[in-house]
C-alpha atoms as one frame of an Amber mdcrd trajectory, in Angstrom:
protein
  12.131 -14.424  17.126  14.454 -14.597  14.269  13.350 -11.787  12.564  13.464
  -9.445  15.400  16.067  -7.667  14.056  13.106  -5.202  12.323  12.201  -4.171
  15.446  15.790  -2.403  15.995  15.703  -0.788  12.433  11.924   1.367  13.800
  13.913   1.557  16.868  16.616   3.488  15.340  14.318   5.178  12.575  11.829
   6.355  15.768  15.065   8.125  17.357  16.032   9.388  14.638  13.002  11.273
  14.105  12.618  12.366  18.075  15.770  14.114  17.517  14.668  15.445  14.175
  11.626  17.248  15.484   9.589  14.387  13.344   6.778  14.060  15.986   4.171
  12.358  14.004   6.239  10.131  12.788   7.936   8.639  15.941   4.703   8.220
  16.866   3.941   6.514  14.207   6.729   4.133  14.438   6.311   3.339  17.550
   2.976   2.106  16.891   4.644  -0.136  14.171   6.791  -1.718  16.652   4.500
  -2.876  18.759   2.279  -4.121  15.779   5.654  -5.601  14.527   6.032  -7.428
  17.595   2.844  -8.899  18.171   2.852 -10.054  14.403   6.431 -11.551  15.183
   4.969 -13.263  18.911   2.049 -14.836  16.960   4.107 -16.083  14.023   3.641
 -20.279  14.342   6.572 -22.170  14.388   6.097 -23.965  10.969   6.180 -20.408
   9.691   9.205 -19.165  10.981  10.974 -22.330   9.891   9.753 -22.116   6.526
  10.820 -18.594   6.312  14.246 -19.548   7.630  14.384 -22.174   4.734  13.802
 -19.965   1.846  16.077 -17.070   3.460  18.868 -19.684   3.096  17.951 -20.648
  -0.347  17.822 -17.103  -1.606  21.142 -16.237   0.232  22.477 -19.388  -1.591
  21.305 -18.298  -5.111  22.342 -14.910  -4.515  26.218 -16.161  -3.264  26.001
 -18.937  -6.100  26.193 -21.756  -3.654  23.749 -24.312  -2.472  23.022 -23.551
   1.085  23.041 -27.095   1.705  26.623 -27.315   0.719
């Protein structure tokens, strides 16, 4: 799962609103993550790598280099 980094971000953002007195929406995030990770599990592999691909081409525009370089 390369993009599994999301999952820590609603991680953080749930804890933050436990400690918050934010009920509802821990709740709510926690439902995200799980939704988050099923979407991530059933992701096909030609997806992920074609994600991965244009990640590295908009990193490269953004930096002004050709990722390939």
């Amino acid at each position: 799962m390369r993009n599994d980094w999301i999952l820590d971000v609603l991680t953080d953002l749930r804890t933050f609103a436990e400690l918050n007195g934010m009920p509802a929406t821990a709740d709510h995030l926690s439902d995200a993550c799980l939704v988050v990770a099923v979407e991530l599990a059933n992701k096909s592999p030609e997806t992920q790598v074609g994600q991965a691909r244009r990640h590295e081409v908009e990193i490269g525009t953004l930096s002004g280099s050709h990722p390939a370089s």
